[in-house]
N, CA, C and O atoms as a GROMACS GRO file, in nm:
protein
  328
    1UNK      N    1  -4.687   3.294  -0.995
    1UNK     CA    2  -4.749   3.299  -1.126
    1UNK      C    3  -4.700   3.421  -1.205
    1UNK      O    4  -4.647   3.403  -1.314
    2UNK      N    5  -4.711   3.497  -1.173
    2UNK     CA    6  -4.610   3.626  -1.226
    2UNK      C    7  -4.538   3.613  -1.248
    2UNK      O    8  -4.516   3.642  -1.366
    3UNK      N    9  -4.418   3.556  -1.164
    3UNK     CA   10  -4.298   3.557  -1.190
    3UNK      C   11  -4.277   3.483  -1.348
    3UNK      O   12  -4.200   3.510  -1.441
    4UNK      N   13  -4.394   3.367  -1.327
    4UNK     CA   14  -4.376   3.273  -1.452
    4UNK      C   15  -4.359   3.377  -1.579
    4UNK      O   16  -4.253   3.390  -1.640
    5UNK      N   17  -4.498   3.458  -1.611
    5UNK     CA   18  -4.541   3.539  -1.656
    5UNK      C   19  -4.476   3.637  -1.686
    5UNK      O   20  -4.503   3.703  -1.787
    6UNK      N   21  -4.378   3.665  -1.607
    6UNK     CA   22  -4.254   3.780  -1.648
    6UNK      C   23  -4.146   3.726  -1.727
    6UNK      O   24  -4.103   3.804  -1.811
    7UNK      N   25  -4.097   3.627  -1.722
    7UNK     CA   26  -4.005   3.531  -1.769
    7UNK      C   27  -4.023   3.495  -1.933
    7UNK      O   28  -3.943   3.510  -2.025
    8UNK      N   29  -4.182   3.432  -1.930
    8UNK     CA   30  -4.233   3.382  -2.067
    8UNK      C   31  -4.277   3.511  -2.146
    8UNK      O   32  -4.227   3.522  -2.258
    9UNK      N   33  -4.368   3.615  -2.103
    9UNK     CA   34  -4.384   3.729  -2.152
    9UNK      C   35  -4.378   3.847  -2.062
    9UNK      O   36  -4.461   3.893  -1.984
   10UNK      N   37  -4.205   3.900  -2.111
   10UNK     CA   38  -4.167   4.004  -2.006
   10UNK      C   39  -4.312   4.111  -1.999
   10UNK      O   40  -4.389   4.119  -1.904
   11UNK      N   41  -4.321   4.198  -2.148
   11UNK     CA   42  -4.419   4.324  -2.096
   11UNK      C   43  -4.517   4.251  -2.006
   11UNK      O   44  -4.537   4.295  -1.893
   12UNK      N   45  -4.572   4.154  -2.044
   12UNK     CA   46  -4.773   4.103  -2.035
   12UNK      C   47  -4.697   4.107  -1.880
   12UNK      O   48  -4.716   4.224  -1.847
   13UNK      N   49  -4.631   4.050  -1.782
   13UNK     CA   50  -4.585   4.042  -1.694
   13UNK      C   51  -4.560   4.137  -1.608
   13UNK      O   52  -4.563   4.129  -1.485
   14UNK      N   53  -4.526   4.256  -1.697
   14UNK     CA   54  -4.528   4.337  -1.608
   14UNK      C   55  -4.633   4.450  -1.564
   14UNK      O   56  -4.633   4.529  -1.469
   15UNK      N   57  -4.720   4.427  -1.670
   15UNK     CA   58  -4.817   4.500  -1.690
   15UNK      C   59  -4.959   4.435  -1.611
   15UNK      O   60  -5.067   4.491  -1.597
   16UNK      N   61  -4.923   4.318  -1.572
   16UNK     CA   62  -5.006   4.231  -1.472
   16UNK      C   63  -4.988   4.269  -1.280
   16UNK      O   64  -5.071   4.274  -1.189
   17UNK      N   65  -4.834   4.290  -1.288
   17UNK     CA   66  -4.805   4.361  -1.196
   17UNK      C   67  -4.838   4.491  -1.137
   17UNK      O   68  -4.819   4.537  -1.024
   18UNK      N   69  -4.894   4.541  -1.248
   18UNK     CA   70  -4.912   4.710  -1.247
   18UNK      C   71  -4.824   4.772  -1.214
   18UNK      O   72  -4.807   4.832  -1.107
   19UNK      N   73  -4.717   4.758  -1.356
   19UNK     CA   74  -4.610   4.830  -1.351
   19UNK      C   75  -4.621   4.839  -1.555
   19UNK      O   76  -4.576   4.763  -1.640
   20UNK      N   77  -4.695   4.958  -1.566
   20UNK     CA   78  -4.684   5.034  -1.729
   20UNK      C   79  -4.573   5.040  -1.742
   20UNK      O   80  -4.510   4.956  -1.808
   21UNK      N   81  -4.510   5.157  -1.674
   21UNK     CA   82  -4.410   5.234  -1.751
   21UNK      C   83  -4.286   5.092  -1.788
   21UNK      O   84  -4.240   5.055  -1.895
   22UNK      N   85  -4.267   5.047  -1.666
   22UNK     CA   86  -4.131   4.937  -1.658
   22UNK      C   87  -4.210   4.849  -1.793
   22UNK      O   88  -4.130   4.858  -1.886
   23UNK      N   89  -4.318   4.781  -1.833
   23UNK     CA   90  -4.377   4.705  -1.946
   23UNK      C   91  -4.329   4.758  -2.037
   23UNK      O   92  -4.282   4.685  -2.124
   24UNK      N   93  -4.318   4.934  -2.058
   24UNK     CA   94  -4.322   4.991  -2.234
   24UNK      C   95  -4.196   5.003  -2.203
   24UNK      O   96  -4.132   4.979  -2.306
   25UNK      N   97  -4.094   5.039  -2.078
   25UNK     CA   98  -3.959   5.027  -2.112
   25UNK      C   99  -3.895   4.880  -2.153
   25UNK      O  100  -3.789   4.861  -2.213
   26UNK      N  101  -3.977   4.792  -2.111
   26UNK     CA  102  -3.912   4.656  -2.150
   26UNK      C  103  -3.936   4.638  -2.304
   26UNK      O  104  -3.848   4.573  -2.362
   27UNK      N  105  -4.042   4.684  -2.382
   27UNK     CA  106  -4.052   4.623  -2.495
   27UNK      C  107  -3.975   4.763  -2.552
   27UNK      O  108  -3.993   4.774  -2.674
   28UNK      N  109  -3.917   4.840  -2.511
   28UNK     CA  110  -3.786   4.938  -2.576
   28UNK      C  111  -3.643   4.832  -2.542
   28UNK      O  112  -3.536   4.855  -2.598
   29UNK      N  113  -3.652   4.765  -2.486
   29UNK     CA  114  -3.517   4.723  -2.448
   29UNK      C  115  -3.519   4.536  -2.536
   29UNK      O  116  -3.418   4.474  -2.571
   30UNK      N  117  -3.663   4.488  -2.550
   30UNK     CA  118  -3.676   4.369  -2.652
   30UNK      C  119  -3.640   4.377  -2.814
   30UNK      O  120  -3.617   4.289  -2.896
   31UNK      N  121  -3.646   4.530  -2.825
   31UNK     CA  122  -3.618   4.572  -2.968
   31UNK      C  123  -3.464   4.526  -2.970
   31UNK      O  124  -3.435   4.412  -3.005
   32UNK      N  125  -3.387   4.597  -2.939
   32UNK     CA  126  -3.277   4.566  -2.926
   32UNK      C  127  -3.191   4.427  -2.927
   32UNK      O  128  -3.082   4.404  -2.979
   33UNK      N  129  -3.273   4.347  -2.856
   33UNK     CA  130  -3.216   4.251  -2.785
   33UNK      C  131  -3.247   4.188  -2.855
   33UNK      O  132  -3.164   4.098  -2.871
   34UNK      N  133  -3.335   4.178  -2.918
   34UNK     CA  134  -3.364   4.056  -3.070
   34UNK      C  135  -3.273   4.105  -3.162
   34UNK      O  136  -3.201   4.016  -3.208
   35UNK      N  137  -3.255   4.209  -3.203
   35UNK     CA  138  -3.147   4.242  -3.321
   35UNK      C  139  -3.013   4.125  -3.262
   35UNK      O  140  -2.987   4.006  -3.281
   36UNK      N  141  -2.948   4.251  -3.176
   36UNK     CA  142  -2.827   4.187  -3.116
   36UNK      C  143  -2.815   4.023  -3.091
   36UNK      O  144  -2.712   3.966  -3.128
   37UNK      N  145  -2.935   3.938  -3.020
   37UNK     CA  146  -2.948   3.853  -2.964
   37UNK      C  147  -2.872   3.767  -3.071
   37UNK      O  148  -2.782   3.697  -3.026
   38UNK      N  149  -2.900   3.761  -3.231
   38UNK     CA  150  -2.870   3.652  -3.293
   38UNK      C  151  -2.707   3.676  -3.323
   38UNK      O  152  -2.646   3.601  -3.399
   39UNK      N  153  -2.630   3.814  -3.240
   39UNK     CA  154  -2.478   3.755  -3.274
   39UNK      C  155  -2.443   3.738  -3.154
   39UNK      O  156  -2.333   3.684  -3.142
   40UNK      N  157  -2.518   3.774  -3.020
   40UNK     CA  158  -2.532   3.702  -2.879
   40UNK      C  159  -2.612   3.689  -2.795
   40UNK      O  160  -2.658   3.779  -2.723
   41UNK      N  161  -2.652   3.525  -2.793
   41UNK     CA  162  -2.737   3.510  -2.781
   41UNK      C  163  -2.785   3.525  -2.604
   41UNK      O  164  -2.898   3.484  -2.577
   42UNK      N  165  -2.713   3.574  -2.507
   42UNK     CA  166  -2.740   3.616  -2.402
   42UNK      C  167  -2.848   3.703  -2.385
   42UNK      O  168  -2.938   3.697  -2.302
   43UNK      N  169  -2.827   3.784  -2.475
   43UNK     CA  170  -2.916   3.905  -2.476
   43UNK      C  171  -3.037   3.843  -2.524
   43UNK      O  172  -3.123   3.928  -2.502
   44UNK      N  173  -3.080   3.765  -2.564
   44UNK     CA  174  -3.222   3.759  -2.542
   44UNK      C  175  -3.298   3.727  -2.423
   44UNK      O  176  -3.420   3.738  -2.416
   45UNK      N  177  -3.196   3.673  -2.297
   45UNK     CA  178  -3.252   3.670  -2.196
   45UNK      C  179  -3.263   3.820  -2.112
   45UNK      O  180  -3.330   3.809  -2.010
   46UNK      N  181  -3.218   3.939  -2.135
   46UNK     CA  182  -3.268   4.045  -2.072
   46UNK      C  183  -3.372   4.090  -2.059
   46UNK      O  184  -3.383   4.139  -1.947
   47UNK      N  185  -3.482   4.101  -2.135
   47UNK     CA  186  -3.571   4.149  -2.101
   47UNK      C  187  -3.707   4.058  -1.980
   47UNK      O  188  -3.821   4.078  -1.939
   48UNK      N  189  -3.615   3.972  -1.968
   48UNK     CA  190  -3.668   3.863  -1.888
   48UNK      C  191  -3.629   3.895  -1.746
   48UNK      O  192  -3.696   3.902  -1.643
   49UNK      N  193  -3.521   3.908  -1.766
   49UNK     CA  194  -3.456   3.928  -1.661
   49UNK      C  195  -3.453   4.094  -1.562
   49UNK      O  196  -3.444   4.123  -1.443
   50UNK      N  197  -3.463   4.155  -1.664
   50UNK     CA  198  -3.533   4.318  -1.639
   50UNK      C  199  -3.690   4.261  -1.535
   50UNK      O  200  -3.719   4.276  -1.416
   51UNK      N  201  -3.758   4.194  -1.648
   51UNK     CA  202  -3.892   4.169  -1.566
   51UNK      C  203  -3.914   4.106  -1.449
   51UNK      O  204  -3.998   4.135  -1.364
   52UNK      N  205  -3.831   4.017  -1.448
   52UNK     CA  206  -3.853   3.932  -1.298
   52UNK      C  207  -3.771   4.043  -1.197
   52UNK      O  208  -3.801   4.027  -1.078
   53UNK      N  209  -3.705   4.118  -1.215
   53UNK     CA  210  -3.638   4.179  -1.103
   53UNK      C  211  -3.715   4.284  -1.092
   53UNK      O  212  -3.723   4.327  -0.976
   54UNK      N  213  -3.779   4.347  -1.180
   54UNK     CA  214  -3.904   4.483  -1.145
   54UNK      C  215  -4.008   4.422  -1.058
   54UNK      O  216  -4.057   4.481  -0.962
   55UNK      N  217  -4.048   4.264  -1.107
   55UNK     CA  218  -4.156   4.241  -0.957
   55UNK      C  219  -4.119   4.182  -0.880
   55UNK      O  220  -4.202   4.140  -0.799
   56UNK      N  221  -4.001   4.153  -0.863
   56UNK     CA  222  -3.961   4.149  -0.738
   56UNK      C  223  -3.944   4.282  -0.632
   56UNK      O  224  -3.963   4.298  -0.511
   57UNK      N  225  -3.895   4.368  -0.743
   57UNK     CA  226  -3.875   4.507  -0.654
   57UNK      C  227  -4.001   4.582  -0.601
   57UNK      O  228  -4.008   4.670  -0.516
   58UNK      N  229  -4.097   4.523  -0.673
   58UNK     CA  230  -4.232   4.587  -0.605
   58UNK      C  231  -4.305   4.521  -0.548
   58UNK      O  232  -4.406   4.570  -0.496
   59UNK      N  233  -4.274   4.380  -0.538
   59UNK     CA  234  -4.317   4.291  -0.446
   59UNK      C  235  -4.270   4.334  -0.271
   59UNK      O  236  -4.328   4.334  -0.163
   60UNK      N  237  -4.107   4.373  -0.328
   60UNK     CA  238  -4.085   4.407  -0.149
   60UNK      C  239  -4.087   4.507  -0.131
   60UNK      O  240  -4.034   4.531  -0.023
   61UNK      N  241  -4.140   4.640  -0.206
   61UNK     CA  242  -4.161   4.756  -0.172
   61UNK      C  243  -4.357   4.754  -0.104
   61UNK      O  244  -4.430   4.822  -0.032
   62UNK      N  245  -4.362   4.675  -0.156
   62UNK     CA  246  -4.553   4.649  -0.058
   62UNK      C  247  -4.493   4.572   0.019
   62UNK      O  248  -4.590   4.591   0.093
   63UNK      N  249  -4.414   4.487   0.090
   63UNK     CA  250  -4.395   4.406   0.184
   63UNK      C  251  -4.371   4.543   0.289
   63UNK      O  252  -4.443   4.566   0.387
   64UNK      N  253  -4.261   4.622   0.248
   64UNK     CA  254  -4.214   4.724   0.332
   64UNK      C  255  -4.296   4.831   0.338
   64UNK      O  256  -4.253   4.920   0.412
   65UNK      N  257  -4.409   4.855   0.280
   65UNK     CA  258  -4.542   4.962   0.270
   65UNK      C  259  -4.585   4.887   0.449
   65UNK      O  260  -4.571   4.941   0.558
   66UNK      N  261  -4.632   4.767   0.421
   66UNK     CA  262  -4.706   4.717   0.496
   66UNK      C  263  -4.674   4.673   0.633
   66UNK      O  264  -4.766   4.641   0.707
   67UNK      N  265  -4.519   4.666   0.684
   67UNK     CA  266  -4.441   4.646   0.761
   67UNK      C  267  -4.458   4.805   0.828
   67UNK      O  268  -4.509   4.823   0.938
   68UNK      N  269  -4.420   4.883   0.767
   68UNK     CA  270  -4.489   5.051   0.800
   68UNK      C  271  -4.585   5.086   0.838
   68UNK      O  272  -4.603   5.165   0.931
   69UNK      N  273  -4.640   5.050   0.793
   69UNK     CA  274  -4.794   5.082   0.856
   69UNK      C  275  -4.859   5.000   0.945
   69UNK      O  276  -4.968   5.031   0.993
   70UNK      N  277  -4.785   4.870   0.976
   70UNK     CA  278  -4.844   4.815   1.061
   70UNK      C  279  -4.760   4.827   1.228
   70UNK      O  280  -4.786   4.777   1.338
   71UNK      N  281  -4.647   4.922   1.176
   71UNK     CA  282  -4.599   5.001   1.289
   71UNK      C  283  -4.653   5.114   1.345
   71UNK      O  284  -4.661   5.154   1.461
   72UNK      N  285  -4.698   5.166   1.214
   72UNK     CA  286  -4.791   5.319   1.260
   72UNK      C  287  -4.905   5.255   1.337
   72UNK      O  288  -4.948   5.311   1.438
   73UNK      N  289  -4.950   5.149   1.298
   73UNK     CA  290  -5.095   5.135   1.362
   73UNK      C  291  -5.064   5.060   1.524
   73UNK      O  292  -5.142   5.046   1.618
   74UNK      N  293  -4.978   5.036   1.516
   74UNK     CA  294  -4.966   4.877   1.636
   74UNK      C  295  -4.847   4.977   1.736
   74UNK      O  296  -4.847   5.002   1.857
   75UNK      N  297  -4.770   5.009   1.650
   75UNK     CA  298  -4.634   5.060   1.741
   75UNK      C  299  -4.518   5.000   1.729
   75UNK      O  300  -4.524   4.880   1.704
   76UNK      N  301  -4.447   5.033   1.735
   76UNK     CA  302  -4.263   4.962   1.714
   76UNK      C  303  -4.256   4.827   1.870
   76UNK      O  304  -4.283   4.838   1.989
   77UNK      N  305  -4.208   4.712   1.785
   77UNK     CA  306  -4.218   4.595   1.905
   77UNK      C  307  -4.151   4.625   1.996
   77UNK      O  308  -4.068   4.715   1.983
   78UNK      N  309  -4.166   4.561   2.111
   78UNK     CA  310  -4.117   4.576   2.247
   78UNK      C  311  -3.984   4.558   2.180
   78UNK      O  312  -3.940   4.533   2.068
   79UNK      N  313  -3.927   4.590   2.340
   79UNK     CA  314  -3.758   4.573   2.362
   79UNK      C  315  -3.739   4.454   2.423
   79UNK      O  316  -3.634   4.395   2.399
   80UNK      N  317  -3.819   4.406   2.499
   80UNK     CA  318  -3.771   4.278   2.591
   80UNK      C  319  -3.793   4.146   2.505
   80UNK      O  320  -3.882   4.067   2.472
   81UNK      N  321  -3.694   4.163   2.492
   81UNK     CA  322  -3.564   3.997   2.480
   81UNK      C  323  -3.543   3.931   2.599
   81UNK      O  324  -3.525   3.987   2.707
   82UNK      N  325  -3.545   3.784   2.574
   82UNK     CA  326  -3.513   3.720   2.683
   82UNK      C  327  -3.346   3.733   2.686
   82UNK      O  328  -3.281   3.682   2.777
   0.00000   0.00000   0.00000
């Protein structure tokens, strides 16, 4: 659902994520990209594309929070392999 959400409205998207700062840098980087966009039109997909890759990046930075700590708590897995 986010992801949707980042795509259709980069800031609201990212700011759902709880990620401010990356939201107000995206709508610095939408300014732009609407000017430019209408002599190429690629660039209007950046700020989209900024957004879906910021929650992704903090999607697997809590994957890897939690992978951590569930080493601290449990311990690093055995060695024995069959």
């Amino acid at each position: 659902m986010v992801y949707i959400l980042a795509a259709l409205l980069p800031p609201l998207g990212l700011l759902v994520n709880g990620q401010p700062f990356s939201a107000l840098l995206n709508l610095l980087i939408i300014v732009p990209c609407v000017v430019l966009g209408l002599i190429f039109p690629v660039l209007f997909l950046a700020p989209s594309v900024h957004a879906i890759i910021a929650v992704y990046m903090k999607r697997e930075d809590r994957k890897h929070r939690e992978v951590v700590e569930a080493i601290k708590r449990h311990g690093p897995p055995s060695a024995n392999r069959p």
